[in-house]
N, CA, C and O atoms as CSV, one atom per row, in Angstrom:
chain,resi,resn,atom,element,x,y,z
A,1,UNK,N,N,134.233,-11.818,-145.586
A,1,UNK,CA,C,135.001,-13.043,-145.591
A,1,UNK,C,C,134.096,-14.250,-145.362
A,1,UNK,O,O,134.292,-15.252,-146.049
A,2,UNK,N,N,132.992,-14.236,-144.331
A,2,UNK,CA,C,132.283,-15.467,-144.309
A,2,UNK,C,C,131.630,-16.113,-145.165
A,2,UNK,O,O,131.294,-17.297,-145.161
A,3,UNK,N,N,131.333,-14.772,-146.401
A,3,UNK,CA,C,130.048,-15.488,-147.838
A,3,UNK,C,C,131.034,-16.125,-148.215
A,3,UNK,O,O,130.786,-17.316,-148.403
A,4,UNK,N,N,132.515,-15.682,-148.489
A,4,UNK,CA,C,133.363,-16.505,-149.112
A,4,UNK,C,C,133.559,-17.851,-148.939
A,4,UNK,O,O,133.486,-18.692,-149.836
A,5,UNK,N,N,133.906,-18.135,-147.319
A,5,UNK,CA,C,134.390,-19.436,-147.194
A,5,UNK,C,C,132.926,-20.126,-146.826
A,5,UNK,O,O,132.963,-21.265,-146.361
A,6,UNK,N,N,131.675,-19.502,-147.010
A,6,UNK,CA,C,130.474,-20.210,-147.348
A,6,UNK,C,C,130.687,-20.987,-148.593
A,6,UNK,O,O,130.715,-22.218,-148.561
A,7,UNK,N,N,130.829,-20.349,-149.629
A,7,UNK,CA,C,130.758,-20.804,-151.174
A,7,UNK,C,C,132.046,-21.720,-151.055
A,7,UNK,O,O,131.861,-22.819,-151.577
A,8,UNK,N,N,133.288,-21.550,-150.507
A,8,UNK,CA,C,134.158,-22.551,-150.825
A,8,UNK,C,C,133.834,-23.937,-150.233
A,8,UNK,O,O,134.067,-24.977,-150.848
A,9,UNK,N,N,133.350,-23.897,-149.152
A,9,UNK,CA,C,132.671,-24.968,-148.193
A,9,UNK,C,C,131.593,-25.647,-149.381
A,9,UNK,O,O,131.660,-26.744,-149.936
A,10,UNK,N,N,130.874,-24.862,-149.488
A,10,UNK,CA,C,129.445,-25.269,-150.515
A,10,UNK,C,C,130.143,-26.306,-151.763
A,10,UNK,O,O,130.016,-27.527,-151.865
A,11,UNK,N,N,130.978,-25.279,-152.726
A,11,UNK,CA,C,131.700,-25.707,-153.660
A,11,UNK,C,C,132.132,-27.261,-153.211
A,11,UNK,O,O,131.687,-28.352,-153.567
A,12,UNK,N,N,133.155,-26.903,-152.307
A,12,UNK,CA,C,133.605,-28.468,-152.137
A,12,UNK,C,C,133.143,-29.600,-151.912
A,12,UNK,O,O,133.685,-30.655,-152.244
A,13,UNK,N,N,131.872,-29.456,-151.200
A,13,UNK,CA,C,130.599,-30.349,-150.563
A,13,UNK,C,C,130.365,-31.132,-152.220
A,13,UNK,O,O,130.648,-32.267,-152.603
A,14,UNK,N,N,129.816,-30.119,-152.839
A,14,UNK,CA,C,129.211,-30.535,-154.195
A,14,UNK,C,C,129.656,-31.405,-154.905
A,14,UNK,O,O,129.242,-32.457,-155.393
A,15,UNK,N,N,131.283,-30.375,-154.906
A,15,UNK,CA,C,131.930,-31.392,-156.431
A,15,UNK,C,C,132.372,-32.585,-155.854
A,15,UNK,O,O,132.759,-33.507,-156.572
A,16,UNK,N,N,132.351,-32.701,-154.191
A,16,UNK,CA,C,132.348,-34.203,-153.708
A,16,UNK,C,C,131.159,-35.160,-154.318
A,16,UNK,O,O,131.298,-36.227,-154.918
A,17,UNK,N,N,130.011,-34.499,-154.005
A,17,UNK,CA,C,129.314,-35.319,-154.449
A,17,UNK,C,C,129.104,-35.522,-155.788
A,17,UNK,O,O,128.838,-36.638,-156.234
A,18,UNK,N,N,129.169,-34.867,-156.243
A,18,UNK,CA,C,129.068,-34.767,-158.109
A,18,UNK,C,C,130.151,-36.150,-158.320
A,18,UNK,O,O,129.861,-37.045,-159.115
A,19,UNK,N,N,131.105,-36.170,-157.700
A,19,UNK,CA,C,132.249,-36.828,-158.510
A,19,UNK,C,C,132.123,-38.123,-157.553
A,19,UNK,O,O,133.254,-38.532,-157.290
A,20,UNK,N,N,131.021,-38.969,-156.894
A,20,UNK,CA,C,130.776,-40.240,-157.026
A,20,UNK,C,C,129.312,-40.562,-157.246
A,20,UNK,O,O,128.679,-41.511,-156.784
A,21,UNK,N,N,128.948,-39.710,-157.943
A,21,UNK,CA,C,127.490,-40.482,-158.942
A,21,UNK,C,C,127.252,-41.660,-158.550
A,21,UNK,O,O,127.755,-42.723,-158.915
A,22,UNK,N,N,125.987,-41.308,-157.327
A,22,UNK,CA,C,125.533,-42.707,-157.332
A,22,UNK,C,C,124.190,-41.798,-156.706
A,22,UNK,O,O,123.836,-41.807,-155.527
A,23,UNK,N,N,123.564,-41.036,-157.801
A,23,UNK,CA,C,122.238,-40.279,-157.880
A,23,UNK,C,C,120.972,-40.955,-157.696
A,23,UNK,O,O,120.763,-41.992,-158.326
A,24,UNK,N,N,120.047,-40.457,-156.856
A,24,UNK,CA,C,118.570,-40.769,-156.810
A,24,UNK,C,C,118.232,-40.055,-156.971
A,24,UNK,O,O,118.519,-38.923,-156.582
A,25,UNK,N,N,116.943,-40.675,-158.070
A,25,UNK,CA,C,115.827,-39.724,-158.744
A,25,UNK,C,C,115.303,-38.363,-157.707
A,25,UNK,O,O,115.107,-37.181,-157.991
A,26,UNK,N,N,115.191,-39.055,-156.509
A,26,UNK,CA,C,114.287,-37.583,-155.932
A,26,UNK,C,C,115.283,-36.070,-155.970
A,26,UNK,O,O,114.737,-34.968,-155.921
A,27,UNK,N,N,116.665,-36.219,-156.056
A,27,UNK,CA,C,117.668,-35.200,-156.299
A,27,UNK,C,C,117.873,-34.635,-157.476
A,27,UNK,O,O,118.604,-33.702,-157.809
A,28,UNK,N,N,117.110,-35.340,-158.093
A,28,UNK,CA,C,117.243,-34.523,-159.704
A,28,UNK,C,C,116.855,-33.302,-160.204
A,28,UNK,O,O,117.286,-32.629,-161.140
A,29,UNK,N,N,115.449,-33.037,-158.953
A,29,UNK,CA,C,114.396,-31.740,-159.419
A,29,UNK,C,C,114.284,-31.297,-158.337
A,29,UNK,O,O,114.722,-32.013,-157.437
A,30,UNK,N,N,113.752,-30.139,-157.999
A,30,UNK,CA,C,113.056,-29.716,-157.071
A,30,UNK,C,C,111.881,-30.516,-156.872
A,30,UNK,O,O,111.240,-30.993,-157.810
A,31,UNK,N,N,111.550,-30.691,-155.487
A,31,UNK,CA,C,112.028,-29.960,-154.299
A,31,UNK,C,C,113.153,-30.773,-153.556
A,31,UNK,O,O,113.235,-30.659,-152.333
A,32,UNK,N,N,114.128,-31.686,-154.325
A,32,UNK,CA,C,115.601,-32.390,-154.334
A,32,UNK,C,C,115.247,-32.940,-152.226
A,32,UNK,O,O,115.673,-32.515,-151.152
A,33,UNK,N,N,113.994,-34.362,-152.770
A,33,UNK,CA,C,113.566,-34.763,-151.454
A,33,UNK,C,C,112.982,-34.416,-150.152
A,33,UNK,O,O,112.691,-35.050,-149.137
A,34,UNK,N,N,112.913,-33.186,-150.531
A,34,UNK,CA,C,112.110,-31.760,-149.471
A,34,UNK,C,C,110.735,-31.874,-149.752
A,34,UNK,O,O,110.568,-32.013,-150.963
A,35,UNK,N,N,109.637,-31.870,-149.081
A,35,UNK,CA,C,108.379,-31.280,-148.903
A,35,UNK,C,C,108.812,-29.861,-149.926
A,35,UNK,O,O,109.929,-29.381,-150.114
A,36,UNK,N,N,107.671,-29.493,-150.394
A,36,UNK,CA,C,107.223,-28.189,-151.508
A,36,UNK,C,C,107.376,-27.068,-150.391
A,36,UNK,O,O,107.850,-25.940,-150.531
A,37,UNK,N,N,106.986,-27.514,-149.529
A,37,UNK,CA,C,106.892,-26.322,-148.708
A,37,UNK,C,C,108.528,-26.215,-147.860
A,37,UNK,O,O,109.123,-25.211,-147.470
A,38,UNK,N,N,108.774,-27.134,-147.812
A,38,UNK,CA,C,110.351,-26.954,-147.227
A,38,UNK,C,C,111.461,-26.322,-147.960
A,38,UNK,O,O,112.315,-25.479,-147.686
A,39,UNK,N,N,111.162,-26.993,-148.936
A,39,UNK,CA,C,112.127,-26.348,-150.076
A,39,UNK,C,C,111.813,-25.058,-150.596
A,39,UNK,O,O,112.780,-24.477,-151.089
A,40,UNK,N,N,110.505,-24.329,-150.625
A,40,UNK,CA,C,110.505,-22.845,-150.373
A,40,UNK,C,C,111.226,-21.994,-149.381
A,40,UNK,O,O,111.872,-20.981,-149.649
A,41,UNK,N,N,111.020,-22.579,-148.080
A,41,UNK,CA,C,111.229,-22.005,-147.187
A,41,UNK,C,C,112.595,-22.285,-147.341
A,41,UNK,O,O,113.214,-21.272,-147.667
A,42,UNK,N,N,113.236,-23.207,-147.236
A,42,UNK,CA,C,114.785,-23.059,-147.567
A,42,UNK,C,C,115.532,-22.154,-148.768
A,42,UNK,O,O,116.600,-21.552,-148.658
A,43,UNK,N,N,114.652,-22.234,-149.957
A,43,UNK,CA,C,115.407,-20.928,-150.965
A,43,UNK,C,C,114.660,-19.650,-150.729
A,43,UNK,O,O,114.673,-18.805,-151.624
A,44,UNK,N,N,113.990,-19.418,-149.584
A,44,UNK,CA,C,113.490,-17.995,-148.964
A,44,UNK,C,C,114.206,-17.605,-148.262
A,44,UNK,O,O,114.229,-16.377,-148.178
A,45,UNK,N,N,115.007,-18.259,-147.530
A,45,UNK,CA,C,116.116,-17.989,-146.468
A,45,UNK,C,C,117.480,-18.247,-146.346
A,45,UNK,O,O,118.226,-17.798,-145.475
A,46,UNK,N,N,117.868,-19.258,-147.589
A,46,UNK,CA,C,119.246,-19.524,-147.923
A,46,UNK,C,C,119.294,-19.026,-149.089
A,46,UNK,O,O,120.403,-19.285,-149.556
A,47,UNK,N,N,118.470,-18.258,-150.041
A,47,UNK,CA,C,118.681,-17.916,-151.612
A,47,UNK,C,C,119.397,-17.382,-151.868
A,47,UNK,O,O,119.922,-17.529,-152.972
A,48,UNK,N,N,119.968,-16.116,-150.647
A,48,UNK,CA,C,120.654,-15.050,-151.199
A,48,UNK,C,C,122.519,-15.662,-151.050
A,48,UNK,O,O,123.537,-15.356,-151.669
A,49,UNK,N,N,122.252,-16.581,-149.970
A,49,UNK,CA,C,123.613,-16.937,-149.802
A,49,UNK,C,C,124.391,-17.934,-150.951
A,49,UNK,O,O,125.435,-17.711,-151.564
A,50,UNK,N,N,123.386,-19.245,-151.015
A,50,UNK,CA,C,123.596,-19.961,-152.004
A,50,UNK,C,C,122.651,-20.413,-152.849
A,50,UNK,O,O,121.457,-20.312,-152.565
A,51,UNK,N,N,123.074,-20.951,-153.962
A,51,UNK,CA,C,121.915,-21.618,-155.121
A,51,UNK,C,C,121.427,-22.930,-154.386
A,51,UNK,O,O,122.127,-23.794,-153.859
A,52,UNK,N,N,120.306,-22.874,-154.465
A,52,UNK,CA,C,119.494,-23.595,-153.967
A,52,UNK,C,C,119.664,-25.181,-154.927
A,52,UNK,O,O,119.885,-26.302,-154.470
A,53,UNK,N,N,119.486,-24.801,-156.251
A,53,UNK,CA,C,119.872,-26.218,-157.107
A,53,UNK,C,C,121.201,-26.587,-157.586
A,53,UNK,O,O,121.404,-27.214,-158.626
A,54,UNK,N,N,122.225,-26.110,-156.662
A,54,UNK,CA,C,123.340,-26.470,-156.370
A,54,UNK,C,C,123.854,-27.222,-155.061
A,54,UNK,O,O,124.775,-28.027,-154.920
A,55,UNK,N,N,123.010,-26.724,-154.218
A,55,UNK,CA,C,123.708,-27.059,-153.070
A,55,UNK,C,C,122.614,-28.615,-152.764
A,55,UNK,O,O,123.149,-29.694,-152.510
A,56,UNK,N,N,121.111,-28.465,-152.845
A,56,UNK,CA,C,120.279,-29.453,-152.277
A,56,UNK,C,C,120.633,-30.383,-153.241
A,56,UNK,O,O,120.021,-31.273,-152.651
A,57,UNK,N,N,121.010,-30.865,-154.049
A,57,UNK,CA,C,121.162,-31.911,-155.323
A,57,UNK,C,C,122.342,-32.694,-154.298
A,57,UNK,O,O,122.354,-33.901,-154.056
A,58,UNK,N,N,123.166,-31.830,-153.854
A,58,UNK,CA,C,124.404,-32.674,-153.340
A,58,UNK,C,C,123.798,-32.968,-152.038
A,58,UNK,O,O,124.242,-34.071,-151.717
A,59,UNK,N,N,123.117,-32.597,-151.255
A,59,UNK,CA,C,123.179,-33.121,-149.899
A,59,UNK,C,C,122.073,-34.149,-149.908
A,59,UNK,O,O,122.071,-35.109,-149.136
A,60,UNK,N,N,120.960,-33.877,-150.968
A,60,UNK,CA,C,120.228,-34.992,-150.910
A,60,UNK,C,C,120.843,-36.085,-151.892
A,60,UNK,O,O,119.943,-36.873,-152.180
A,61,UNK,N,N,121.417,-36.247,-152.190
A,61,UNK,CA,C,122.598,-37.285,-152.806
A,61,UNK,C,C,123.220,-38.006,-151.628
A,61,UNK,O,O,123.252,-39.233,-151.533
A,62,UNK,N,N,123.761,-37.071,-150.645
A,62,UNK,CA,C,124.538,-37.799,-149.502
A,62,UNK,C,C,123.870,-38.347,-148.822
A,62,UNK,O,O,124.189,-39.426,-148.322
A,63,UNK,N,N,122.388,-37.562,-148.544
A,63,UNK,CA,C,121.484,-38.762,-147.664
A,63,UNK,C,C,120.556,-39.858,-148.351
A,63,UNK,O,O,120.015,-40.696,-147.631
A,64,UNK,N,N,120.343,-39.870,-149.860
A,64,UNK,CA,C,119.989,-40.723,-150.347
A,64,UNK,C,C,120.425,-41.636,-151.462
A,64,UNK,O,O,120.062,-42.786,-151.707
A,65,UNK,N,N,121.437,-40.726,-152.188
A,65,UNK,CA,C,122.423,-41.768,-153.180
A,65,UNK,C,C,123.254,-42.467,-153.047
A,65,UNK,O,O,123.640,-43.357,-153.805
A,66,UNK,N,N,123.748,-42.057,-151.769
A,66,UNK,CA,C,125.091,-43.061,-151.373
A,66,UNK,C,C,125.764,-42.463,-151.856
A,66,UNK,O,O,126.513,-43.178,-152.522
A,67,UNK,N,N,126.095,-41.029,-151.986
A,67,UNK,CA,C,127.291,-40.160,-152.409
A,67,UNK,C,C,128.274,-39.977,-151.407
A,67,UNK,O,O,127.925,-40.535,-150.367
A,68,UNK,N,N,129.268,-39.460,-151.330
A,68,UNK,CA,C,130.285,-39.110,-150.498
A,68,UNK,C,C,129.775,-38.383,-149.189
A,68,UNK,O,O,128.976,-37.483,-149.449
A,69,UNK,N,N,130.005,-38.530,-148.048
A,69,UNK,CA,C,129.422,-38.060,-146.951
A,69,UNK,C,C,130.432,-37.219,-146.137
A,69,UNK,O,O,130.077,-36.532,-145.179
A,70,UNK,N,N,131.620,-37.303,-146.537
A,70,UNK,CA,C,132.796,-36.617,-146.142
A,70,UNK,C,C,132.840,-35.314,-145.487
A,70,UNK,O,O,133.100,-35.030,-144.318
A,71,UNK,N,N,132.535,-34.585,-146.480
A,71,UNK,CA,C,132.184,-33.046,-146.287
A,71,UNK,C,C,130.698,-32.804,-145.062
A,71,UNK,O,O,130.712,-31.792,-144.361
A,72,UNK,N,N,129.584,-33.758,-144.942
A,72,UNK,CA,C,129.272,-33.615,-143.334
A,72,UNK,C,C,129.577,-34.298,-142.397
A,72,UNK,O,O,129.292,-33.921,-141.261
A,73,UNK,N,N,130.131,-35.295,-142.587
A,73,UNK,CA,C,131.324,-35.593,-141.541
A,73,UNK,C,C,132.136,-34.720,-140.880
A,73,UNK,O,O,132.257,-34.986,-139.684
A,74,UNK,N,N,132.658,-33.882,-141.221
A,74,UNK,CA,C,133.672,-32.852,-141.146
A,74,UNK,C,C,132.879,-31.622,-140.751
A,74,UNK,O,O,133.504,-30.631,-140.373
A,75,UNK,N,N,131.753,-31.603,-140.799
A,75,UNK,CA,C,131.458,-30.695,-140.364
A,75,UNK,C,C,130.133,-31.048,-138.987
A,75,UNK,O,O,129.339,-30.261,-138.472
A,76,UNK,N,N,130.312,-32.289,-138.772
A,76,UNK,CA,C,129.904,-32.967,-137.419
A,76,UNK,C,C,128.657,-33.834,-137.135
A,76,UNK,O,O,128.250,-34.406,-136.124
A,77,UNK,N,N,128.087,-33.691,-138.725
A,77,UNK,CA,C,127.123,-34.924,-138.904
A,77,UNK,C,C,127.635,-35.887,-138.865
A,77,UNK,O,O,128.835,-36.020,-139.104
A,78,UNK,N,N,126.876,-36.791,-138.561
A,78,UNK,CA,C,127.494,-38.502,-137.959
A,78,UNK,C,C,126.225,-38.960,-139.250
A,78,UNK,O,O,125.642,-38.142,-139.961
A,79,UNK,N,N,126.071,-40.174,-139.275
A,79,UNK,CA,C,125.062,-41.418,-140.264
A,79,UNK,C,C,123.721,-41.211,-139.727
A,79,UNK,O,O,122.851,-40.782,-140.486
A,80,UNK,N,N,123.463,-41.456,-138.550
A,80,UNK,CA,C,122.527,-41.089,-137.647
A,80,UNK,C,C,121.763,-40.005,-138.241
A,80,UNK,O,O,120.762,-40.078,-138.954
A,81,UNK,N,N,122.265,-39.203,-137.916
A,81,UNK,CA,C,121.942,-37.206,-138.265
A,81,UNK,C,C,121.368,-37.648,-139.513
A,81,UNK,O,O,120.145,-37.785,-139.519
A,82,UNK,N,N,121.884,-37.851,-140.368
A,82,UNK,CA,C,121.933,-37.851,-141.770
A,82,UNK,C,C,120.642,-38.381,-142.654
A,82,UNK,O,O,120.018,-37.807,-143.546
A,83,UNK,N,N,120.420,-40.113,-141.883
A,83,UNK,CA,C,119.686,-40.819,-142.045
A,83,UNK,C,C,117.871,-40.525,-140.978
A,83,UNK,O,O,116.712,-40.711,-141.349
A,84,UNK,N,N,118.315,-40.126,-139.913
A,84,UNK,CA,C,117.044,-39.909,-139.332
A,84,UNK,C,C,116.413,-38.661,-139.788
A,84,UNK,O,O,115.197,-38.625,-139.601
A,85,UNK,N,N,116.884,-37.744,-140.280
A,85,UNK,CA,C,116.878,-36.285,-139.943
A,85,UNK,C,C,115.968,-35.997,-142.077
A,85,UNK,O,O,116.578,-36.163,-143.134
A,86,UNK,N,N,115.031,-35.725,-141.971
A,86,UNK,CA,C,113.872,-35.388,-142.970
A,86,UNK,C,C,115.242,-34.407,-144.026
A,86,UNK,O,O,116.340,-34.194,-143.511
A,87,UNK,N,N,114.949,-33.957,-145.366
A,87,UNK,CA,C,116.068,-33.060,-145.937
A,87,UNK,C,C,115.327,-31.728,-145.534
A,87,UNK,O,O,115.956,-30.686,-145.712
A,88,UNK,N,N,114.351,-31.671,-145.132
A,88,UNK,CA,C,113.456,-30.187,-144.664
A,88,UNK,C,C,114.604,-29.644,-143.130
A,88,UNK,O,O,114.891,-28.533,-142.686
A,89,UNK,N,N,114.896,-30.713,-142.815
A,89,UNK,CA,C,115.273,-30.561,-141.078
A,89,UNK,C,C,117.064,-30.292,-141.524
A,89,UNK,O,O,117.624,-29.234,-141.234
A,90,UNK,N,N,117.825,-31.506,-142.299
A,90,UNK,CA,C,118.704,-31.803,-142.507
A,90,UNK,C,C,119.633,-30.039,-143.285
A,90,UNK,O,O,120.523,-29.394,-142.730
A,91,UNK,N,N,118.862,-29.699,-144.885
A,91,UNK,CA,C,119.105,-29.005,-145.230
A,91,UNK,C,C,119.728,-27.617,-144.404
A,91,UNK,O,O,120.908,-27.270,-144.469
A,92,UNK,N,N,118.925,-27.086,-143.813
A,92,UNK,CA,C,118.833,-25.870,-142.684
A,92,UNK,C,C,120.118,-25.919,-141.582
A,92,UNK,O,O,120.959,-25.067,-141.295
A,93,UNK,N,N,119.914,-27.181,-141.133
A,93,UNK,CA,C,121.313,-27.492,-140.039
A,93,UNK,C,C,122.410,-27.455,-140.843
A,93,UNK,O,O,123.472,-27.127,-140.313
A,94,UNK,N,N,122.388,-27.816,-142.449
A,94,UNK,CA,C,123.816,-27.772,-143.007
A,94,UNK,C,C,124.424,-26.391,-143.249
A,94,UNK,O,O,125.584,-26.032,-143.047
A,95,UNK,N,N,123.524,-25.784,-143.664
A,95,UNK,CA,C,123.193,-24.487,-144.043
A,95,UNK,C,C,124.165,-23.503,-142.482
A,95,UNK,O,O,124.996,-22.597,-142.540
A,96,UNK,N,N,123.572,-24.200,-141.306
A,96,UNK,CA,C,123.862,-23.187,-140.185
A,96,UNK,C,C,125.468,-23.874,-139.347
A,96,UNK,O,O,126.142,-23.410,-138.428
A,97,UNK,N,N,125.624,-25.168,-140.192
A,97,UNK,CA,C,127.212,-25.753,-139.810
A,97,UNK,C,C,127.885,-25.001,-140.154
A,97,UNK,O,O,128.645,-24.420,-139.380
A,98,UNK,N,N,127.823,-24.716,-141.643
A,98,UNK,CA,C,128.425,-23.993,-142.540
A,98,UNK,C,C,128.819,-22.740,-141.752
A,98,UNK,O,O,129.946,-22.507,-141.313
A,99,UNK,N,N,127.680,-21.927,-141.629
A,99,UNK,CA,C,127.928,-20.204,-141.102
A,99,UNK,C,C,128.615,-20.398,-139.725
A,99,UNK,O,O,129.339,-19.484,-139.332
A,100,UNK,N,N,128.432,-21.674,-138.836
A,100,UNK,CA,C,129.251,-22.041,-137.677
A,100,UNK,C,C,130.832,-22.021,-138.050
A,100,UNK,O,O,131.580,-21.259,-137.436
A,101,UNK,N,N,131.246,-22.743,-138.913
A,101,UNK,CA,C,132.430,-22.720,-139.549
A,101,UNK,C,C,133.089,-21.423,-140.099
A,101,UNK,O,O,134.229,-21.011,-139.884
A,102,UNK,N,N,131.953,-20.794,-140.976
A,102,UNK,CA,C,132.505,-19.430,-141.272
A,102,UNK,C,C,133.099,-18.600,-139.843
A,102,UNK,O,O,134.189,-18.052,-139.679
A,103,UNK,N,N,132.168,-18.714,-139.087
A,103,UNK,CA,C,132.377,-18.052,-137.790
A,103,UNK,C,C,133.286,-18.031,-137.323
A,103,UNK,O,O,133.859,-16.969,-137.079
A,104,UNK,N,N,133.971,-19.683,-136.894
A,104,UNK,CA,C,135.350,-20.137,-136.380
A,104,UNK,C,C,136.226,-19.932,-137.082
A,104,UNK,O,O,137.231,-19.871,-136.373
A,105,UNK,N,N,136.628,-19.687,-138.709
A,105,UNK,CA,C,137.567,-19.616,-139.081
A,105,UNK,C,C,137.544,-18.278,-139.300
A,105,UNK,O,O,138.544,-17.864,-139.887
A,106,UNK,N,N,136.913,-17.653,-139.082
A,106,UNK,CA,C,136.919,-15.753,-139.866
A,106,UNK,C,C,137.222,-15.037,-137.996
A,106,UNK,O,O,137.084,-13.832,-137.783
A,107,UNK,N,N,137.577,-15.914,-136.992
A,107,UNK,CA,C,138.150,-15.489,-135.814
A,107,UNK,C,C,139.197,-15.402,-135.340
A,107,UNK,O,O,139.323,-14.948,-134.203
């Protein structure tokens, strides 16, 4: 039950952001505002759960396009978090909100 409401969480994050396009270049490609080396280490350890050029496109959108921020709001990032916090640092904590959430609701 938790991969599930991983991917629905993920899903929804995305097509939030997808659906106010207001994209920066560094989200377009890998390493989607990450250090080379961050963004390995993040699809070394989040690969199996989620797509890596699905999920980082949207969150580095939220911290740098001015996309919808909703979906980490809700899951307890504040502007702060968002804005101070590197996408090497940022990515990983979203990643472990998420499985926090799975946790609480699969109880």
């Amino acid at each position: 039950m938790r991969p599930t409401i991983i991917v629905v969480a993920v899903l929804t994050f995305c097509q939030a952001a997808v659906s106010a396009r207001a994209n920066d270049s560094r989200c377009a490609v890998p390493p989607y505002g990450m250090t080379v080396s961050s963004f390995k280490a993040f699809a070394q350890a989040f690969g199996g759960v989620v797509v890596p050029a699905k999920v980082l496109p949207a969150l580095c959108n939220a911290k740098y396009g001015g996309t919808d921020r909703t979906g980490l709001y809700n899951l307890g990032f504040t502007d702060q978090d968002i804005d101070s916090k590197s996408m090497g640092d940022l990515a990983p904590q979203f990643m472990t909100a998420l499985f926090n959430l799975a946790d609480k609701t699969h109880q």
